[in-house]
TIZA-79333 format. One record per residue (C-alpha): residue number from 1; x, y, z. Coordinates in nm, 4 decimals, padded with zeros to 6 digits. Example, Ala and Ser with C-alpha at 12.3 -4.5 7.8 and 13.67 -1.06 7.14 Angstrom:
# TIZA-79333
@num->1	x->01.2300	y->-00.4500	z->00.7800 $
@num->2	x->01.3670	y->-00.1060	z->00.7140 $
# end
This chain:
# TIZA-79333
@num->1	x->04.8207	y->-02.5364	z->-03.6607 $
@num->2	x->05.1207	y->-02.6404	z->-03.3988 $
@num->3	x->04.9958	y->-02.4339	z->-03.0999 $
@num->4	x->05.3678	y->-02.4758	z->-02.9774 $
@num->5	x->05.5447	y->-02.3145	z->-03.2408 $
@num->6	x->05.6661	y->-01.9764	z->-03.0713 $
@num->7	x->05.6476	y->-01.7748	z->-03.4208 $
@num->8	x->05.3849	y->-01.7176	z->-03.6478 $
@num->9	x->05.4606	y->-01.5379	z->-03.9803 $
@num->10	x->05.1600	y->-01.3679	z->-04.1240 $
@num->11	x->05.1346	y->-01.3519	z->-04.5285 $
@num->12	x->04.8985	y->-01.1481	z->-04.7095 $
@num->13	x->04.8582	y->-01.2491	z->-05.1031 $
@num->14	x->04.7470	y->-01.0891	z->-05.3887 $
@num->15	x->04.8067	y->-01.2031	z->-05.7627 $
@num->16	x->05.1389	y->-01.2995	z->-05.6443 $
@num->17	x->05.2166	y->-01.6214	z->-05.8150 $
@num->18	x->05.5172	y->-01.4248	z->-06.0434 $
@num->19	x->05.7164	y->-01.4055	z->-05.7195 $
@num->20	x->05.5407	y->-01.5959	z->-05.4469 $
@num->21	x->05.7332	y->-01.9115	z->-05.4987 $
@num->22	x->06.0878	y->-01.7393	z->-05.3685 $
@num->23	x->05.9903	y->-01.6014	z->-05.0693 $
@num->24	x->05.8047	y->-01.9569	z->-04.9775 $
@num->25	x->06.1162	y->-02.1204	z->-05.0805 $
@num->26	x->06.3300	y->-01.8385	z->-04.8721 $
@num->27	x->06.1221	y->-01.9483	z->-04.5429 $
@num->28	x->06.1530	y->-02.3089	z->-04.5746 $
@num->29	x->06.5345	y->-02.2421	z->-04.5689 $
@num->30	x->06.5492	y->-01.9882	z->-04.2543 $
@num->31	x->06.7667	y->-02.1227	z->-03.9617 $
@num->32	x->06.4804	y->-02.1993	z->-03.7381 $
@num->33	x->06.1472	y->-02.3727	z->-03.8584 $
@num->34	x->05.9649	y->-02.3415	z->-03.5807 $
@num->35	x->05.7012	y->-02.1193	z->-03.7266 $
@num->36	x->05.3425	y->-02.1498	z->-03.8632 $
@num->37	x->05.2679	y->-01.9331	z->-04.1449 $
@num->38	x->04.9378	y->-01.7719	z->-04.1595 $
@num->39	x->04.8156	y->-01.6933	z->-04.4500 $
@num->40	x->04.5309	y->-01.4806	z->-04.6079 $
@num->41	x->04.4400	y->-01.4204	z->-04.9783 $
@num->42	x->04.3217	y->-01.0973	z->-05.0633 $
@num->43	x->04.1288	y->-01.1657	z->-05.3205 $
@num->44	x->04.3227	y->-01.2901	z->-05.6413 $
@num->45	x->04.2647	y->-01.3996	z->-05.9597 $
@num->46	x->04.5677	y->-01.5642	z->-06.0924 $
@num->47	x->04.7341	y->-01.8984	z->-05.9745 $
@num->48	x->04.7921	y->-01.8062	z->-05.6061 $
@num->49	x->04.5242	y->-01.9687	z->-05.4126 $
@num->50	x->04.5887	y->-02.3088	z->-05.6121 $
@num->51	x->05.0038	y->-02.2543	z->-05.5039 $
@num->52	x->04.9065	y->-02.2128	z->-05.1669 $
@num->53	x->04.6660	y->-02.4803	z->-05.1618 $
@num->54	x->04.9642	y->-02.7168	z->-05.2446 $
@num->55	x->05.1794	y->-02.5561	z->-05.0262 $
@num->56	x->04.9522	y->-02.6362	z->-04.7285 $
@num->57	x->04.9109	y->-02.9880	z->-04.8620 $
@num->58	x->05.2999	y->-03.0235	z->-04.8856 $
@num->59	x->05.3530	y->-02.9022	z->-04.5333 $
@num->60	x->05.0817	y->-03.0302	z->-04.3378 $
@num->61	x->04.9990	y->-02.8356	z->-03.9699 $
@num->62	x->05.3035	y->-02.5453	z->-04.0758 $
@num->63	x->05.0581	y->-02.3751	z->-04.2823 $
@num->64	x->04.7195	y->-02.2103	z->-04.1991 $
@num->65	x->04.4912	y->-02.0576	z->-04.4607 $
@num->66	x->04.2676	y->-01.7904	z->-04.3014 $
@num->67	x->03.9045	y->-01.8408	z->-04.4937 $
@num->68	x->03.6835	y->-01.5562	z->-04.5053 $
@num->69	x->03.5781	y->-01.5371	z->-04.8383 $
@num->70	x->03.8835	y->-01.3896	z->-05.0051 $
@num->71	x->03.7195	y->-01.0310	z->-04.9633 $
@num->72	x->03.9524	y->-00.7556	z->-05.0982 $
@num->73	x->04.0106	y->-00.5807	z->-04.7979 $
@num->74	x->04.4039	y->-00.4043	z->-04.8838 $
@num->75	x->04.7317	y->-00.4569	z->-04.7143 $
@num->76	x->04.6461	y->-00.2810	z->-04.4454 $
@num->77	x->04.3066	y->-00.4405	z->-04.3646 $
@num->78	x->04.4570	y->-00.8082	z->-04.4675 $
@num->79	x->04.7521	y->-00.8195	z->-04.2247 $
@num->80	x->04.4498	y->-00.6769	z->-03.9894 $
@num->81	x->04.2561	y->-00.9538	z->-04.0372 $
@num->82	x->04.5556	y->-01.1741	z->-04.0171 $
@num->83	x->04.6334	y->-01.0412	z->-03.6779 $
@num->84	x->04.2904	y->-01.0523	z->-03.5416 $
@num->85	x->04.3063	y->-01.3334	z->-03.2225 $
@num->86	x->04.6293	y->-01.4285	z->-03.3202 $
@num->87	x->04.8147	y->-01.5671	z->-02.9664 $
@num->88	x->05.1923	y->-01.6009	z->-03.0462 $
@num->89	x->05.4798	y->-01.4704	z->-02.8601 $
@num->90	x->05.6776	y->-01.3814	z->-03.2020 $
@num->91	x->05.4751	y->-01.2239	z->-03.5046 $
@num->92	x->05.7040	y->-01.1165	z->-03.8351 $
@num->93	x->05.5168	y->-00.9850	z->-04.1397 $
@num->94	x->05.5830	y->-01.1542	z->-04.4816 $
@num->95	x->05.5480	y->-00.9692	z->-04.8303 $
@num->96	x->05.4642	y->-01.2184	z->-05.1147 $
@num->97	x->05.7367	y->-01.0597	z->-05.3695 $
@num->98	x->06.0566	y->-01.0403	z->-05.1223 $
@num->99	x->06.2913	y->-01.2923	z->-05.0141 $
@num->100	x->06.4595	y->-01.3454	z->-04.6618 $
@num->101	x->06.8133	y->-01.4292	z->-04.5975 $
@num->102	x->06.8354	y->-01.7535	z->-04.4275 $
@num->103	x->06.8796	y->-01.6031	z->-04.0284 $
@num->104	x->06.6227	y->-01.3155	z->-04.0467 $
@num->105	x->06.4115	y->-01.5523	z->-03.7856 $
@num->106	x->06.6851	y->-01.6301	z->-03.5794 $
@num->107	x->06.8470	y->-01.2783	z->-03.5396 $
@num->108	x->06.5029	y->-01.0838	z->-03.4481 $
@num->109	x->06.3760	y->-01.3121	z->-03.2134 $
@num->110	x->06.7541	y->-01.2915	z->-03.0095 $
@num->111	x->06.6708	y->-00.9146	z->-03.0572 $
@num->112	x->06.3328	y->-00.9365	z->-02.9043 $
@num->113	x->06.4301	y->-01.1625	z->-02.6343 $
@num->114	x->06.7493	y->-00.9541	z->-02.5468 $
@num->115	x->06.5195	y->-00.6838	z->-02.4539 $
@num->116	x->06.2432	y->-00.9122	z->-02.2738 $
@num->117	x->06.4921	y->-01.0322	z->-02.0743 $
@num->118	x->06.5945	y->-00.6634	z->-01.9660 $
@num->119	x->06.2174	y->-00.5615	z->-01.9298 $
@num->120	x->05.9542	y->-00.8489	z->-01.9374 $
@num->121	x->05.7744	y->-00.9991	z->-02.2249 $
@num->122	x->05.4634	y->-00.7452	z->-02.1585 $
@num->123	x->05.6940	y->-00.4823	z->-02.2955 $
@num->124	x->05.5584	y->-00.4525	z->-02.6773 $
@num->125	x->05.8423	y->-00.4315	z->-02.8454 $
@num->126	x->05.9088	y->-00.3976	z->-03.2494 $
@num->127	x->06.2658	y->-00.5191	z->-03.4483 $
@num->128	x->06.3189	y->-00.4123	z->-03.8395 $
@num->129	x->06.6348	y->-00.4578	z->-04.0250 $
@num->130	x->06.7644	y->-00.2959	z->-04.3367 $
@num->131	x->06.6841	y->-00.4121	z->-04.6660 $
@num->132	x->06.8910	y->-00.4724	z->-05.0025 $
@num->133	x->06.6981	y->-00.3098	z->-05.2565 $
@num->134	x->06.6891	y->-00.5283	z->-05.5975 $
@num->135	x->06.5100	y->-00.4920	z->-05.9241 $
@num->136	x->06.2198	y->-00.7406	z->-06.0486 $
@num->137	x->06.4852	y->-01.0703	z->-06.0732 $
@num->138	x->06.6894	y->-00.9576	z->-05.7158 $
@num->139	x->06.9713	y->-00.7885	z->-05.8837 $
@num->140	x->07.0925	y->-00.5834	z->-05.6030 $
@num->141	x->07.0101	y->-00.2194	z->-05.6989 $
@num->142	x->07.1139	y->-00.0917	z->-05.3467 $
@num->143	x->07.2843	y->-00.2986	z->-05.0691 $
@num->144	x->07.1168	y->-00.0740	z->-04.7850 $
@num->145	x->06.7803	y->00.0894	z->-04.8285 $
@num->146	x->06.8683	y->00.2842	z->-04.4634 $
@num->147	x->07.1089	y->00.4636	z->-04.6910 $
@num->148	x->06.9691	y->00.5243	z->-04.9571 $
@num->149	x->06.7478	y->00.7051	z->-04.8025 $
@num->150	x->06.9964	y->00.8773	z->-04.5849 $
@num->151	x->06.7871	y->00.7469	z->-04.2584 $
@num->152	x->06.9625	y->00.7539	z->-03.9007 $
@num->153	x->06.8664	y->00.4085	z->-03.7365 $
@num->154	x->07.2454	y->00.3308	z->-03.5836 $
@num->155	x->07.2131	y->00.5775	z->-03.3301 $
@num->156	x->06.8133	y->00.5160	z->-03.2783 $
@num->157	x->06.7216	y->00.8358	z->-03.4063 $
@num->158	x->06.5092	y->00.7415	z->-03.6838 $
@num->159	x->06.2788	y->00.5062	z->-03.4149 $
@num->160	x->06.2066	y->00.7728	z->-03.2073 $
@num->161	x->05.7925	y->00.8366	z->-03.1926 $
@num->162	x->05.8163	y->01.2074	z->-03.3049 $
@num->163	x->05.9884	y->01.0882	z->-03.6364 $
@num->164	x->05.7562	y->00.8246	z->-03.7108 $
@num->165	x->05.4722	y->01.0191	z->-03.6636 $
@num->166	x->05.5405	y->01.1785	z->-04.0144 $
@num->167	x->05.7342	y->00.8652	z->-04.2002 $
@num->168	x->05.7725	y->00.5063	z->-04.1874 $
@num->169	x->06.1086	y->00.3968	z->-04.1027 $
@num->170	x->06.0334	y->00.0607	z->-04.0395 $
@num->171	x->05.9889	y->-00.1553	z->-04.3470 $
@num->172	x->05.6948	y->-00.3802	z->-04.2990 $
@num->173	x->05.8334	y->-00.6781	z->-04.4378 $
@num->174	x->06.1566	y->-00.6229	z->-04.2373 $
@num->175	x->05.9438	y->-00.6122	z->-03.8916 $
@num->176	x->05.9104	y->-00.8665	z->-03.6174 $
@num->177	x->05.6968	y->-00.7758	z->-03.3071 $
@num->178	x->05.6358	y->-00.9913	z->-02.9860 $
@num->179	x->05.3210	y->-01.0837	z->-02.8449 $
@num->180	x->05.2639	y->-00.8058	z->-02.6392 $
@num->181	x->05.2759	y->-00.5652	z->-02.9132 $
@num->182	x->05.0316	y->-00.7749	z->-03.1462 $
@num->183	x->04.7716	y->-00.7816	z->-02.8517 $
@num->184	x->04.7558	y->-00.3939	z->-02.8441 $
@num->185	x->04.6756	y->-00.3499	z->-03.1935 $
@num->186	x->04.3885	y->-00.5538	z->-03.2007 $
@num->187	x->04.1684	y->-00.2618	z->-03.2619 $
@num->188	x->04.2925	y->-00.0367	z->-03.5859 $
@num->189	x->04.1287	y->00.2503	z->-03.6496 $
@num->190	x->04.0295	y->00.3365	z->-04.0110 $
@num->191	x->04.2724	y->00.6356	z->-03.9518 $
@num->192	x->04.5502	y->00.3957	z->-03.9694 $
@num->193	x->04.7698	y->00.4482	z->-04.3289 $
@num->194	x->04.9692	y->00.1299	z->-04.2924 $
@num->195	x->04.9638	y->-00.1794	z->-04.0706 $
@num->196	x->05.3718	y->-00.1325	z->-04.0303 $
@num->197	x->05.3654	y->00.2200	z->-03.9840 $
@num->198	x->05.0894	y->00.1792	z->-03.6731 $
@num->199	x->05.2818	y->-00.0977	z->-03.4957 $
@num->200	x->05.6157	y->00.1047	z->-03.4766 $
@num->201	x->05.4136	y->00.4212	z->-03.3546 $
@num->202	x->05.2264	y->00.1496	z->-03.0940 $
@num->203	x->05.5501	y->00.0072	z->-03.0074 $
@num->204	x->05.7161	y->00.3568	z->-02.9684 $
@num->205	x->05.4315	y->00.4954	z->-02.7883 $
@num->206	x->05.4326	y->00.1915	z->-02.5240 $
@num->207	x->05.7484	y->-00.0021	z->-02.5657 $
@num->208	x->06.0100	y->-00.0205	z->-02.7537 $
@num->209	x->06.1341	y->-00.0156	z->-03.1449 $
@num->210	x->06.4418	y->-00.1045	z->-03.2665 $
@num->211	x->06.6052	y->-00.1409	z->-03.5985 $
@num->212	x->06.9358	y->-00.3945	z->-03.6767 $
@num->213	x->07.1942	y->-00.2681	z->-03.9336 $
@num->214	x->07.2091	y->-00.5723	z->-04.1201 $
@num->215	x->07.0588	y->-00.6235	z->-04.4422 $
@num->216	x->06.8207	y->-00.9466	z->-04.3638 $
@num->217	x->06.5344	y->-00.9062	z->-04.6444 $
@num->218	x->06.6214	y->-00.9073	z->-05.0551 $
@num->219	x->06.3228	y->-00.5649	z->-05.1451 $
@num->220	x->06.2119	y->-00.6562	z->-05.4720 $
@num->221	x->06.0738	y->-00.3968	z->-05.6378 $
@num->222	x->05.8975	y->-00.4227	z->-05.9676 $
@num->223	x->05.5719	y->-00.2082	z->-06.1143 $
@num->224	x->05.2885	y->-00.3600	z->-05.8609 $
@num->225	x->05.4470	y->-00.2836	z->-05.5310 $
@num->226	x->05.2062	y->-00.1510	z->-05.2886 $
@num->227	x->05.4610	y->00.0829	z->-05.1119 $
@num->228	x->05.8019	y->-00.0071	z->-05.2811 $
@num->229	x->06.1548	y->00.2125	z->-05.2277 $
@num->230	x->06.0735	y->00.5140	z->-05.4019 $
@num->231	x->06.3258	y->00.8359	z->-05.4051 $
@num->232	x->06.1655	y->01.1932	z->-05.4425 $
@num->233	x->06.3613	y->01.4298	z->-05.7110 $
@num->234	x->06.3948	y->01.7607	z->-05.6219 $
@num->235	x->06.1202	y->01.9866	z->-05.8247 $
@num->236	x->06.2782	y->02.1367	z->-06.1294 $
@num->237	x->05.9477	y->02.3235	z->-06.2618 $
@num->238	x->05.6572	y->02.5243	z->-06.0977 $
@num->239	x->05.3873	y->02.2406	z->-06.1939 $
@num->240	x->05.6472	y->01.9919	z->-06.0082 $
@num->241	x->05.6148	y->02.1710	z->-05.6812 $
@num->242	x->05.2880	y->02.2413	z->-05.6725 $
@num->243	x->05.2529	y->01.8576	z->-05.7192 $
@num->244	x->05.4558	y->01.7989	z->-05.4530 $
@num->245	x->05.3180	y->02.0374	z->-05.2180 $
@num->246	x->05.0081	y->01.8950	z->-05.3291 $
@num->247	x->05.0961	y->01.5215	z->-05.2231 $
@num->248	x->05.2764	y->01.6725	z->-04.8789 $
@num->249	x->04.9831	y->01.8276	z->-04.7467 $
@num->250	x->04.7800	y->01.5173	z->-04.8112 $
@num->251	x->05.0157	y->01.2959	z->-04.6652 $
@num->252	x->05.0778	y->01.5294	z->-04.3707 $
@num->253	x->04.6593	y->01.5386	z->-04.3099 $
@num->254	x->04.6798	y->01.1432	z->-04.3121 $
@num->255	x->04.9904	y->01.1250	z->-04.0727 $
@num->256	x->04.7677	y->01.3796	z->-03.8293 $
@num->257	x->04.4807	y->01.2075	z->-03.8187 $
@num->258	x->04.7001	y->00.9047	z->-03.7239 $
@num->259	x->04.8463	y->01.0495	z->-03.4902 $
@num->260	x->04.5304	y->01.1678	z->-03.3554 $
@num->261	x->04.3991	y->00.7558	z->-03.3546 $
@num->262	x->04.6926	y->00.6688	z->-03.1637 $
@num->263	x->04.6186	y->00.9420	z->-02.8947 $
@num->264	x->04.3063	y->00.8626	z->-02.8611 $
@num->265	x->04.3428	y->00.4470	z->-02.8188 $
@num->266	x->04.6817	y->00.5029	z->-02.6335 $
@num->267	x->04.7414	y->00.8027	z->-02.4853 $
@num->268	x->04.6837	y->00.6886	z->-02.1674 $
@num->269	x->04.9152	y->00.3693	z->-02.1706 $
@num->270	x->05.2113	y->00.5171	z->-02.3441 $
@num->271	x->05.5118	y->00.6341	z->-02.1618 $
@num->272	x->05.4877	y->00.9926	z->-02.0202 $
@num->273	x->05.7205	y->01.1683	z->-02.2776 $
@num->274	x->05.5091	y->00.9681	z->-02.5742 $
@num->275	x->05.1796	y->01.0616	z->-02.3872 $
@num->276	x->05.2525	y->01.4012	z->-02.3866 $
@num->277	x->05.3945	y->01.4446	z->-02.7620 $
@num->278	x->05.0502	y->01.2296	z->-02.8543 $
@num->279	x->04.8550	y->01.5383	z->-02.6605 $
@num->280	x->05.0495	y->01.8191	z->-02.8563 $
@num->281	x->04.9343	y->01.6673	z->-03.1859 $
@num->282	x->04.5982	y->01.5966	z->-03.0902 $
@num->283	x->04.5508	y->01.9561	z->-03.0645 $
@num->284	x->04.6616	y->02.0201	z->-03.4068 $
@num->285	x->04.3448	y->02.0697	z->-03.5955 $
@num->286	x->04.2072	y->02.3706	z->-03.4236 $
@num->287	x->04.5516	y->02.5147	z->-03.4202 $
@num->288	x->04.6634	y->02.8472	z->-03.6200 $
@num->289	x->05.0039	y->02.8156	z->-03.8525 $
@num->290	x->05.2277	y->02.9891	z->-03.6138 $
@num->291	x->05.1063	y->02.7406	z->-03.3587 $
@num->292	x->05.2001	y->02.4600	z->-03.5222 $
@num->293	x->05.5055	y->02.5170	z->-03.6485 $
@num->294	x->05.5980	y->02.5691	z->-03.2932 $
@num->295	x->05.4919	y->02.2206	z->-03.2164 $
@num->296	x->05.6876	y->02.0680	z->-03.4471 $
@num->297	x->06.0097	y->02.2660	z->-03.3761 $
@num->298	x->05.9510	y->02.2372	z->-03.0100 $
@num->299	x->05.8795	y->01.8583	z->-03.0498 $
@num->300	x->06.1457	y->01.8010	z->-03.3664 $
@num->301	x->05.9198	y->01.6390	z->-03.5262 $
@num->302	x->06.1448	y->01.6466	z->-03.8582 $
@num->303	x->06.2158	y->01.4832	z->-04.1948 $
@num->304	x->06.5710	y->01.3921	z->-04.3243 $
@num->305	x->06.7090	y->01.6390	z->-04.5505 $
@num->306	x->06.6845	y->02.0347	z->-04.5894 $
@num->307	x->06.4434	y->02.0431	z->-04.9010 $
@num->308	x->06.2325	y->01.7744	z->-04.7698 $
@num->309	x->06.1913	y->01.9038	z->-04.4226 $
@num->310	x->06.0837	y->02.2425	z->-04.5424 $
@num->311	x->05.8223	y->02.1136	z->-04.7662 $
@num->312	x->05.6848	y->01.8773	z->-04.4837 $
@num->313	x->05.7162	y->02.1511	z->-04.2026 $
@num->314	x->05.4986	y->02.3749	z->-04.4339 $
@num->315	x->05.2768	y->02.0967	z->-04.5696 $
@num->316	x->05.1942	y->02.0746	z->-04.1940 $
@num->317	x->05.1344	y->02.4542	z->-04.1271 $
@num->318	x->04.8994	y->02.4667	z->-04.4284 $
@num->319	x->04.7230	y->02.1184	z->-04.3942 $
@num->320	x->04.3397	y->02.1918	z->-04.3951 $
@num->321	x->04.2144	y->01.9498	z->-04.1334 $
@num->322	x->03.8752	y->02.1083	z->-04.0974 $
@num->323	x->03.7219	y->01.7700	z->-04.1286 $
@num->324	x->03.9784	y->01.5599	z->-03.9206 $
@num->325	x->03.8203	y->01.3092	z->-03.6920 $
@num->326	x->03.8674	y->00.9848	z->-03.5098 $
@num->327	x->03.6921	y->00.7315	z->-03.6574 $
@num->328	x->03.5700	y->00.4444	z->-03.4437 $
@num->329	x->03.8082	y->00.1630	z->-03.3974 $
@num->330	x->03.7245	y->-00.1677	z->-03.6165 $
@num->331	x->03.8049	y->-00.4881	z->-03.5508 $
@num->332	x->03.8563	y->-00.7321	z->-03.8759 $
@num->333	x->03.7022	y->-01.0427	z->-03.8759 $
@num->334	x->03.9805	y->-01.3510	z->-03.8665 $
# end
């Protein structure tokens, strides 16, 4: 490892020797090299760990494999692990199947350091971009994911910690975060649904999150993505909705108890108007329907889009949370 290489970029793998080779190829070509990538294997079974093993062998001290046993821990749990002691002042998350234009580096850490230099690097801070979304062999399928799924970031709206507490906005292998914001998630609770999603409600919560309008990541999506760009149809048929419905109150349970994690670990850092959403949705298990639907209209906690925004505002009133809890904090093992 180069201890003075200012970025790390963290790499979690999993059978990913179909499309690993691109994105490997797309970070030896980014404008600035001063990086060491970390990377952890997740457990595969393919050709991966033998292309990585060459890959550390061809660039000796810019690549770090993290050994601890290959267990298969999950995205979540792997970029965990991967962040566990990690001491950089510029962390950006890597997804084996994508590929990044050549100045993704370059342009997030000028973000990042446009804002330290306003507020001081203990600021936790997170920067995402848009995305083009491409098929399996990068045709472009849509030049802006942002639109395609008719999200507000130009105006900030979409970053704001009342809107993230019910949907990622902030494409994981999009993000860069500084040093400050990587040393306050080094606890994750198991109530966490994504690593991404957590670090944009930390950074929101405590700092700041912001999201560039330029495409600087090629989103390939093909049939093993873990999260992928996937647009909801309206329901055309009773079983449809009742699916839906189905999936929204489950989702809107796991977004609560998040929310609930993130009060408890940082209610008490986060900026008065975050501490004191946090506290409103803390409170949302023992509360009656009416109740919360008057949280979430009186904190606009909202989804894009009529349809959607009805299903996820009843979804919420209707959640059964009887058996919502925080579960202790874990710390994964680098």
């Amino acid at each position: 490892m180069r201890p003075e290489a200012p970025i790390a970029i963290l790499l979690s793998t999993f059978n990913g020797q179909r499309f690993l080779q691109a994105q490997l190829d797309s970070l030896w070509q980014q404008t600035r090299q001063d990086f060491v990538l970390h990377v952890r294997d997740d457990g595969s079974s393919d050709n991966t760990l033998q292309m990585l093993a060459d890959v550390r062998q061809q660039r000796p001290g810019q690549v770090q494999l993290i050994r601890d046993a290959h267990a298969r821990l999950g995205p979540k749990r792997s970029f965990a692990a991967l962040m566990q002691g990690l001491q950089a002042p510029y962390v950006a998350f890597c997804d084996q199947d994508d590929v990044w234009l050549p100045d993704k580096l370059a342009r997030q850490v000028q973000s990042i350091q446009a804002i330290e230099a306003k507020y001081g690097t203990e600021l936790p801070i997170l920067c995402c971009s848009d995305a083009t979304v491409t098929d399996s062999n990068l045709h472009p399928l849509h030049a802006s994911y942002h639109r395609r799924h008719k999200l507000q970031m130009d105006d900030g709206r979409d970053m704001q910690l009342q809107r993230l507490l019910f949907r990622n906005y902030a494409i994981g292998a999009t993000t860069m975060v500084n040093g400050a914001l990587v040393q306050r998630c080094q606890t994750v609770p198991d109530a966490i649904v994504m690593h991404d999603w957590w670090m944009a409600l930390v950074a929101t919560a405590l700092g700041q999150a912001i999201a560039l309008p330029d495409a600087l990541v090629l989103y390939r999506q093909h049939n093993a993505n873990a999260v992928g760009s996937r647009a909801k149809s309206f329901p055309r048929t009773l079983a449809e909705f009742t699916s839906q419905l189905d999936w929204a109150r489950k989702s809107s349970v796991n977004c609560l108890n998040q929310a609930v994690a993130l009060h408890a670990l940082h209610a008490g850092s986060a900026t008065p108007q975050a501490a004191a959403l946090l506290r409103a949705f803390a409170g949302f298990p023992g509360q009656g329907m009416l109740t919360r639907l008057h949280t979430l209209l009186r904190t606009r906690a909202f989804k894009p889009g009529f349809a959607l925004n009805g299903l996820h505002l009843f979804s919420c009133m209707t959640a059964d949370m009887s058996d919502a809890r925080v579960s202790p904090p874990a710390r994964c093992a680098r």
